[in-house]
C-alpha positions as CSV (number, residue, x, y, z in Angstrom):
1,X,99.8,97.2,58.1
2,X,97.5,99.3,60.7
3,X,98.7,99.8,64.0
4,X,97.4,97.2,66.4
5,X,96.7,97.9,70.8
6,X,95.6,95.5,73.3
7,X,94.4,97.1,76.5
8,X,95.1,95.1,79.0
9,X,92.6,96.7,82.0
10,X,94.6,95.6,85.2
11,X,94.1,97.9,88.2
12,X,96.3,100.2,86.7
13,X,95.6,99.8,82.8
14,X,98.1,100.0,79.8
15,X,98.4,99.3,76.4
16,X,100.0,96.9,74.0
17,X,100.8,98.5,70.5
18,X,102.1,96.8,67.7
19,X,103.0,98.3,64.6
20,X,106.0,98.7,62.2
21,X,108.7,101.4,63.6
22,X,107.8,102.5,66.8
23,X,110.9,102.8,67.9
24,X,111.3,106.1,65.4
25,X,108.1,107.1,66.6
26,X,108.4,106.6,70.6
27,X,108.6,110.1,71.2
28,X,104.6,110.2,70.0
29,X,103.8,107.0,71.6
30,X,105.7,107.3,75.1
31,X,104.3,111.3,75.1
32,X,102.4,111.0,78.4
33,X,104.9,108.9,79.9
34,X,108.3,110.5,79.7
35,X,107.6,114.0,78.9
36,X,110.0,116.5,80.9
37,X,111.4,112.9,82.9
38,X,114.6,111.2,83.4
39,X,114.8,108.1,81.1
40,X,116.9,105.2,81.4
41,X,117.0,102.9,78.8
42,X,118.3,99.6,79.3
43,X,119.4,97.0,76.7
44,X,122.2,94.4,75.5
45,X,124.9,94.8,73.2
46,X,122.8,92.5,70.8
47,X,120.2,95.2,69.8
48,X,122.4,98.1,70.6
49,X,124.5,96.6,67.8
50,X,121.5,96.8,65.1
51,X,121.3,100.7,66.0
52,X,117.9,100.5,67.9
53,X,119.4,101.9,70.9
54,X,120.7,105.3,68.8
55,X,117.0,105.4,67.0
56,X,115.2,105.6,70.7
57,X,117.2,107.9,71.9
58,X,116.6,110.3,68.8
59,X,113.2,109.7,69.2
60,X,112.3,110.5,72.9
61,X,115.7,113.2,73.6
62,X,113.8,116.2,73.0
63,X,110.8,115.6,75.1
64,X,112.8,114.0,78.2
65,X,115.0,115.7,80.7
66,X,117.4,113.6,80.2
67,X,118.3,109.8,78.7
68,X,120.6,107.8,80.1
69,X,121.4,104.1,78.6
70,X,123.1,101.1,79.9
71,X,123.9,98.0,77.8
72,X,124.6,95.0,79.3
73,X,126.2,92.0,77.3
74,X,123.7,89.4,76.1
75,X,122.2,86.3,77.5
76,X,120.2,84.6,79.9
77,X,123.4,85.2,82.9
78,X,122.5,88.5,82.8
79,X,119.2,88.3,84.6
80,X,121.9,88.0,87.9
81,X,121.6,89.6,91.0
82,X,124.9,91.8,90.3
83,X,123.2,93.5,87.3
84,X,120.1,93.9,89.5
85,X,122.2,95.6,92.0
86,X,124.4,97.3,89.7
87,X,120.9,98.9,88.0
88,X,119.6,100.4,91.5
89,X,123.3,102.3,92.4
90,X,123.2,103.6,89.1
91,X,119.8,105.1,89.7
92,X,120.1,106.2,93.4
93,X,123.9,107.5,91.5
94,X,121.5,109.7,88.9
95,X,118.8,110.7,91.7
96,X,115.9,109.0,89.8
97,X,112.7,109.9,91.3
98,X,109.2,107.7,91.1
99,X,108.2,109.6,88.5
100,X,111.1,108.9,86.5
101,X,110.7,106.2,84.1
102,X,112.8,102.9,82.8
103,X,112.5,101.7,79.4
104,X,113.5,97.6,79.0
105,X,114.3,97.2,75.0
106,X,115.4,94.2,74.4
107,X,114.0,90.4,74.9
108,X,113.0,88.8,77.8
109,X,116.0,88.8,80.1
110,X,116.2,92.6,79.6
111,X,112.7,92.8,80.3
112,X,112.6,90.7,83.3
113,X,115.8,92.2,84.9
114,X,114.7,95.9,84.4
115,X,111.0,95.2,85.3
116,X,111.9,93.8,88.2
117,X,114.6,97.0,88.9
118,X,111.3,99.1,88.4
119,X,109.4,96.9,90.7
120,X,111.8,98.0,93.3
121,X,113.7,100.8,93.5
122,X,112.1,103.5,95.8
123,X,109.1,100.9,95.6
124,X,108.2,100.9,92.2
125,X,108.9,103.6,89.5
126,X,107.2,103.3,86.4
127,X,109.0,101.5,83.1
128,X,108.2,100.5,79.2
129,X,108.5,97.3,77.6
130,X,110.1,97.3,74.2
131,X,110.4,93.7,73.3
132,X,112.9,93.0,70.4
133,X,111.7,89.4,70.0
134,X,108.8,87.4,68.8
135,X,109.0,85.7,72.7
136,X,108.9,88.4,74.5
137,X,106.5,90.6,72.2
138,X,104.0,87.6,73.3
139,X,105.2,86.4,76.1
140,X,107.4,88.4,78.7
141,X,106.4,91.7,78.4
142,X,102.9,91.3,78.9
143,X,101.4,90.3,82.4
144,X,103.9,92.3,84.9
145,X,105.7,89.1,86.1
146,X,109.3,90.5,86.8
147,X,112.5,88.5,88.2
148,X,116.1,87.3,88.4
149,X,118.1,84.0,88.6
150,X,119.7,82.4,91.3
151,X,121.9,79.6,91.2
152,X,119.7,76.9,92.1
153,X,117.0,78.4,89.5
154,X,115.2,80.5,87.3
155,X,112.8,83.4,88.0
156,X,113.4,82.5,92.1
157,X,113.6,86.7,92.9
158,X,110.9,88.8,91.3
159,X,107.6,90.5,91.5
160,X,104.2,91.2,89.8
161,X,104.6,94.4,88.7
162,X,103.1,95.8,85.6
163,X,104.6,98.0,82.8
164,X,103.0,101.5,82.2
165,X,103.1,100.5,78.6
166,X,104.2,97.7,75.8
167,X,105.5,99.2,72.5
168,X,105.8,96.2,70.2
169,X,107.9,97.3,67.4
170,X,107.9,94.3,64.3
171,X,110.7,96.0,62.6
172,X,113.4,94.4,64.9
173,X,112.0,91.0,64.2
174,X,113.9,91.3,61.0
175,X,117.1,91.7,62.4
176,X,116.6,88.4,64.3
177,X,118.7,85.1,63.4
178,X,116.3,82.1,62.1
179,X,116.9,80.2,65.7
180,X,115.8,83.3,68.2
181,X,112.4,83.6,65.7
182,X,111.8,80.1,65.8
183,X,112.3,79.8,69.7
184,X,109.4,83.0,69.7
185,X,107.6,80.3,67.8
186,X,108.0,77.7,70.7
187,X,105.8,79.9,73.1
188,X,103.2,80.6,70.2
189,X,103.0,77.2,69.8
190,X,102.4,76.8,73.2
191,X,99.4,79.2,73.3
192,X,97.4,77.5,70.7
193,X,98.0,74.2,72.6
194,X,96.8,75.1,75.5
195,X,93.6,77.5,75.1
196,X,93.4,78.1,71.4
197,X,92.7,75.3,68.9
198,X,92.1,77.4,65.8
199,X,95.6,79.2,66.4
200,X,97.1,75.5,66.7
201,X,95.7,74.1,63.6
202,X,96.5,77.5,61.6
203,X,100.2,76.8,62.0
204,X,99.7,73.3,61.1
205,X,97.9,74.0,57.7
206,X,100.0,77.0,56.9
207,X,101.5,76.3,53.7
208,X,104.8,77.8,54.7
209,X,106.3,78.3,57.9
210,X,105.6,81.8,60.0
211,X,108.6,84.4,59.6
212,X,109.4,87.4,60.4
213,X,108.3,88.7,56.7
214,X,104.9,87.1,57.2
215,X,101.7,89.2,56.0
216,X,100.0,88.2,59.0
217,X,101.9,88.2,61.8
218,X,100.7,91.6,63.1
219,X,97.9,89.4,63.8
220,X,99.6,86.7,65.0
221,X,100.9,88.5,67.5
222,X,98.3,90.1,68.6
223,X,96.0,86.8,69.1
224,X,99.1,85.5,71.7
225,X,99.0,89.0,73.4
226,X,95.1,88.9,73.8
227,X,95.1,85.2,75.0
228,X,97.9,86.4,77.3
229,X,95.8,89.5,78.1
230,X,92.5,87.2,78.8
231,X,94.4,84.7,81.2
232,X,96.2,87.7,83.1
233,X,93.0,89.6,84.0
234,X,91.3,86.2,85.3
235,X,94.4,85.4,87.4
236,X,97.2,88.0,87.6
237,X,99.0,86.5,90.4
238,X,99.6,82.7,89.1
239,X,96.8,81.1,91.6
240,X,94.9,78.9,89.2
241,X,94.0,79.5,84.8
242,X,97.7,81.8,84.6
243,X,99.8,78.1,85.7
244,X,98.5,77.1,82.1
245,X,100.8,79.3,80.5
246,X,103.5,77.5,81.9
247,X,102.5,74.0,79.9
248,X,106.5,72.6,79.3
249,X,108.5,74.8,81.3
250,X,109.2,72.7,84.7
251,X,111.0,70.5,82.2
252,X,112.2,73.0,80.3
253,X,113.5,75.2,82.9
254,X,115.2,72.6,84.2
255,X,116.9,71.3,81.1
256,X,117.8,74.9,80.2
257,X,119.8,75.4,83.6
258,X,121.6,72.0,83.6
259,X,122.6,72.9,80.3
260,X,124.2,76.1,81.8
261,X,121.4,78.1,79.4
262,X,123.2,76.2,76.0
263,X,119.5,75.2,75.8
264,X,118.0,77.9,74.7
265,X,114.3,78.7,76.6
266,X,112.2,78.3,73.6
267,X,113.8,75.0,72.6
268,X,113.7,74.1,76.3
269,X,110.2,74.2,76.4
270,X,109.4,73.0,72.9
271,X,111.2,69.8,74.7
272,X,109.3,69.8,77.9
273,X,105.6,70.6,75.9
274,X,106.1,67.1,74.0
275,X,108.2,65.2,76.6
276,X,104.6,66.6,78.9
277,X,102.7,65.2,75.8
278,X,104.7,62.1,75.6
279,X,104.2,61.5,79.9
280,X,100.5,61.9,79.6
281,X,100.1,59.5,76.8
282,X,102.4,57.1,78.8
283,X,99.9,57.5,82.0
284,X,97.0,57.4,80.0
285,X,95.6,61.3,80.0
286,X,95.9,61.5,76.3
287,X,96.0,60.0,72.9
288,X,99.3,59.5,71.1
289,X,98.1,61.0,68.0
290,X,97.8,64.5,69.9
291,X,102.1,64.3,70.4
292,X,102.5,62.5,66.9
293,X,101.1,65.8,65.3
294,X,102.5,68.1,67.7
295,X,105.9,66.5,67.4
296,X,105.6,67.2,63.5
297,X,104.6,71.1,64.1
298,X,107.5,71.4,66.4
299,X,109.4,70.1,64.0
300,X,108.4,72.7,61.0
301,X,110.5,75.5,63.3
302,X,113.6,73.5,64.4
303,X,112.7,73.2,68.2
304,X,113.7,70.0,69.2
305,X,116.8,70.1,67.4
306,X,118.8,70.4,70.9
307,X,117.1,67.1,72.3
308,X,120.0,66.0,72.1
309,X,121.6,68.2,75.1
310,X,118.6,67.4,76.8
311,X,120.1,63.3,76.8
312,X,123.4,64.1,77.9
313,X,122.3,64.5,80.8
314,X,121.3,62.0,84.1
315,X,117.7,62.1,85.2
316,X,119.3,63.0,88.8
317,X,120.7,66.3,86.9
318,X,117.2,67.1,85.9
319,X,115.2,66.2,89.7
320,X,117.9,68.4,91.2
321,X,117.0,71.7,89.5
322,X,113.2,71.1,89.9
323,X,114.3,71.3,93.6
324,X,113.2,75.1,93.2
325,X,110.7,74.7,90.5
326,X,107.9,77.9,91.8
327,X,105.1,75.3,91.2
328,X,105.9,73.2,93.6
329,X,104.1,73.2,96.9
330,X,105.2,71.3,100.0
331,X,105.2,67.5,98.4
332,X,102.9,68.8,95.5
333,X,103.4,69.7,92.3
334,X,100.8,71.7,89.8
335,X,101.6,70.6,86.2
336,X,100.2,71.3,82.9
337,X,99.1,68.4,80.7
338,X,97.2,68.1,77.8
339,X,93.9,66.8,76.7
340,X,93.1,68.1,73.0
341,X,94.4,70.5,71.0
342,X,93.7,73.8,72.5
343,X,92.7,72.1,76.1
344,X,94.7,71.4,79.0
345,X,94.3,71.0,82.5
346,X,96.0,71.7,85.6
347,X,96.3,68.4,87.5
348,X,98.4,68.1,91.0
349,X,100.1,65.4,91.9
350,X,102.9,64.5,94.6
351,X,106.6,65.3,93.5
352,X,107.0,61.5,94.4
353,X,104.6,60.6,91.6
354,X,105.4,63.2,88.9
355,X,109.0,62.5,89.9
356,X,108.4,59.0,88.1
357,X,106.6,59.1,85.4
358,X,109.0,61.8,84.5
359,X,111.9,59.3,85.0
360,X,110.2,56.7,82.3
361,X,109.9,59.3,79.8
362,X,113.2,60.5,80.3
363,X,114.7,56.5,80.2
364,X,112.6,55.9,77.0
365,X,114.0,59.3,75.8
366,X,117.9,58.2,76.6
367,X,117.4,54.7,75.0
368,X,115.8,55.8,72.0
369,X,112.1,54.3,73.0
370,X,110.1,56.8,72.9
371,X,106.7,56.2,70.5
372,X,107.2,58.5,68.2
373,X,110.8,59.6,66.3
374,X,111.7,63.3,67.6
375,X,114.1,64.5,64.7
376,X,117.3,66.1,66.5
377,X,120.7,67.8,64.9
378,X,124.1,66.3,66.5
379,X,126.6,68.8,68.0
């Protein structure tokens, strides 16, 4: 394949590049940015474990003044505010100037975390994105939106803050398990819903599923970066088109943090995007044929297969952690809900109201009387 970039021309521009092995070749590609700096690479003991970490630091050692690493367990806990914390002593420990550079390899929660570090310390140093995963390669690491849990929610402590560069490597796509592809998938998905009808109906007329190995997924990826790219440069800040990118996740983020984050995030939203589908069909917005076929695309990648969680739990659990839910505002809510394939719109409503239809599509979802027949593995 041919080395891909994206430029994504924010007030200060960088570039998305995705190849095969850039890890290896870092040193080439991160030239400019870490030359005769302090690095710090952060990542979890997931990837560290497939031997990335050791390949990065062989490829950018002899052009650095010096690399330092830290690698944090894995999972979505991580994202705390003790890690945050724990990441700004150990620079202010090392003397890290603002010229000094972080590098975030891993997924999302490592990206998130240290981009928000970045955001931060001394305020604002520069950093990389290295996503490991298909979800973050498209999703997380592109747009500068940075942050860290709280108890009472997701992404509640953060900042728009954009990296100096994305280095998209496909190689460590192949060291990913079948589940963390597929829940990459979920947000690709979720792209061709909601601005890109050709990329829907691609993936529904492909005669095998998208993996790892695929021949195109180079392009693939690059199509969710550039419709990530477009929507960022009309709205950076989340005022108006950029709340489309979060079609499914007010349930989704909700049902992962009841769940205590057993519900993974793509599966999360795959689950809010059709129980969305499903509300707007109930109210009259759409046609059921839109979440019959979208319900059967889901289904090619596994993604609803921890519905069942998802009903284990009251519809009080659910309200309770949208209590925090960042598109709320005052009474309001902004939500995402679908016309056609490749067409939504933002409508706002009162919590009140959006408050109830959610509650009849979570009843019909706990009874088994939902339209359609969402196919779902047992524990």
């Amino acid at each position: 394949m041919k080395l891909e970039k994206v430029n994504v021309a924010v007030a200060k521009p960088y570039d998305v590049i995705i190849d095969n092995d850039l890890i290896k070749n870092a040193g080439h590609h991160l030239e400019d940015f870490i030359q005769q700096r302090k690095v710090m690479i952060i990542t979890d003991e997931n990837v560290a474990s497939f031997g990335y970490l050791g390949s990065l630091q062989e490829a950018i050692s002899p052009i650095t003044k010096a690399v330092h690493t830290i690698t944090l367990p894995a999972g979505e806990e991580q994202k705390s505010s003790a890690n945050y914390i724990y990441l700004q002593e150990q620079l202010a420990t090392l003397n890290y100037s603002r010229t000094d550079v972080l590098i975030a390899l891993g997924g999302g929660v490592i990206g998130d975390l240290v981009g928000f570090t970045a955001a931060t310390y001394l305020r604002g140093i520069p950093y990389i994105q290295m996503p490991t995963t298909l979800l973050s390669a498209i999703d997380s690491s592109v747009g500068g939106k940075t942050a860290i849990d709280l108890p009472q929610g997701k992404n509640l402590v953060g900042a728009f803050y954009q990296p100096a560069r994305v280095l998209c490597d496909l190689t460590t796509f192949h060291t990913l398990s079948q589940s963390i592809f597929e829940d990459g998938c979920a947000e690709l998905i979720k792209y061709g819903m909601i601005l890109d009808d050709e990329l829907l109906n691609d993936l529904m007329t492909r005669d095998q599923p998208l993996t790892a190995l695929s021949d195109d997924l180079a392009n693939i990826v690059k199509r969710c970066v550039e419709i990530k790219r477009n929507v960022v440069l009309e709205d950076e800040h989340d005022l108006g088109l950029r709340q489309l990118l979060n079609f499914g996740h007010t349930i989704g983020h909700a049902i992962e943090q009841v769940s205590h984050y057993k519900v993974s995030h793509g599966r999360g939203v795959a689950t809010g995007m059709i129980l969305t589908q499903l509300m707007a069909e109930k109210e009259g917005l759409t046609d059921l044929i839109l979440a019959e076929r979208f319900n059967q695309l889901l289904n090619q990648y596994h993604l609803l297969d921890q519905v069942y969680l998802a009903k284990a739990y009251t519809f009080a659990d659910l309200l309770d952690a949208m209590t925090n839910d960042k598109k709320r505002r005052g009474g309001e809510i902004t939500e995402i809900f679908p016309e056609s394939f490749g067409k939504c719109e933002l409508k706002t409503i009162t919590f009140d109201q959006y408050a109830n239809w959610l509650e009849k599509i979570f009843t019909d979802l706990k009874t088994d009387q939902l339209p359609i027949t969402i196919i779902e593995a047992e524990a």
